[in-house]
N, C-alpha and C positions, 0 to 999 in steps of 0.2 A: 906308230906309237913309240916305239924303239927310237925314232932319231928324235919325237916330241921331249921324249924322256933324257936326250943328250946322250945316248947309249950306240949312235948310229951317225955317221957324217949325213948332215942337209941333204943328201943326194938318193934320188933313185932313177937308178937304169932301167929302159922298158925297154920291149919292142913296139912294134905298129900299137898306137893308143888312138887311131882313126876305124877302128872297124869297132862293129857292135855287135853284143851277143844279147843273149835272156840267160840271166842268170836267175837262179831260185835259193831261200833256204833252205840248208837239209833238213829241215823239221817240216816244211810243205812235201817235198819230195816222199817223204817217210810218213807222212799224212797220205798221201796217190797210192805211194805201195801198195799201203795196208786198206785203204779201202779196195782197191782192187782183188788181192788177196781173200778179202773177207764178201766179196762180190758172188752172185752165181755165173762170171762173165769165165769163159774156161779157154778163151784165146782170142788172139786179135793183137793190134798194134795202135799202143794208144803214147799221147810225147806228153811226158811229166815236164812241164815247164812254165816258167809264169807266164807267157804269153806278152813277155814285155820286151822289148829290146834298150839295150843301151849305149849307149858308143864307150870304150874302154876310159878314154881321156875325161870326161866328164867322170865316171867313175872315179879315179885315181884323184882328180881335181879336190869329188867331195870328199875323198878319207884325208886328204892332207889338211883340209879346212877343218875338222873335227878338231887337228890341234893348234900350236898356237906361233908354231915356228916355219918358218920361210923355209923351204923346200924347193927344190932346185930338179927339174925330170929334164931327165937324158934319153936320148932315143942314142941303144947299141945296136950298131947293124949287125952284130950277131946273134941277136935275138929276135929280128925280123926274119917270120918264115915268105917266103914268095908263094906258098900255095895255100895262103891263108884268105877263106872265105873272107868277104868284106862285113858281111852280116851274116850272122847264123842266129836266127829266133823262130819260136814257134808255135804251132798254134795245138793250143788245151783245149778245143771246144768237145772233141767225141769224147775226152776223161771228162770232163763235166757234167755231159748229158750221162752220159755211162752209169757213173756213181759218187754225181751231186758233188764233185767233189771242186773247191777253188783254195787257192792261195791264200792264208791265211799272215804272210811278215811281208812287210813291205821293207824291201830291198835297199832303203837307206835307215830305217828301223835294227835290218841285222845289222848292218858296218858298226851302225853306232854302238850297240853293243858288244859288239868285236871288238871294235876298240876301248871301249871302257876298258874292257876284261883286261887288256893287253898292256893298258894304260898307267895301272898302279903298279 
């Protein structure tokens, strides 16, 4: 949003944008807590997460497509870790069954509105 707005040189540096995570809203996260919380469940191990995976680079792809200026990514090899997982995603089925509970923002839904906000 910063370089859409001219405020930021065309350019962003990454590292590795070929591995993929499950990213989540903090507002689904903060939906898991609290039903949990408010659960008669008194321990156990359960993964707050969308259950989706993404590759980074498609990620980064759709936020620069939100705006409207040619953006230019840079892979810094000093921000490439070597003991970085290729995929890290996971599976929400036992918080589900537990306490009903799924993902309510879809993951290109929040950017969009990250970026609005960021935008004016």
């Amino acid at each position: 949003a910063e370089i859409n707005k001219g405020n930021k040189p065309p350019i962003v540096f990454t590292g590795n944008l070929n591995v993929e995570r499950d990213i989540s809203d903090v507002r689904d996260v903060v939906s898991a807590y609290q039903k949990l919380l408010d659960s008669d469940i008194v321990s156990g191990v359960y993964n707050v997460c969308s259950g989706r995976k993404i590759r980074l680079l498609d990620l980064l792809k759709f936020i620069i497509d939100l705006g409207d200026t040619k953006i230019q990514i840079e892979i810094d090899k000093d921000r490439i870790r070597n003991t970085d997982a290729s995929i890290v995603w996971g599976d929400n089925s036992k918080l589900k069954a537990a306490v009903e509970w799924n993902p309510q923002y879809k993951l290109e839904d929040t950017l969009k509105r990250i970026y609005a906000k960021y935008s004016m």
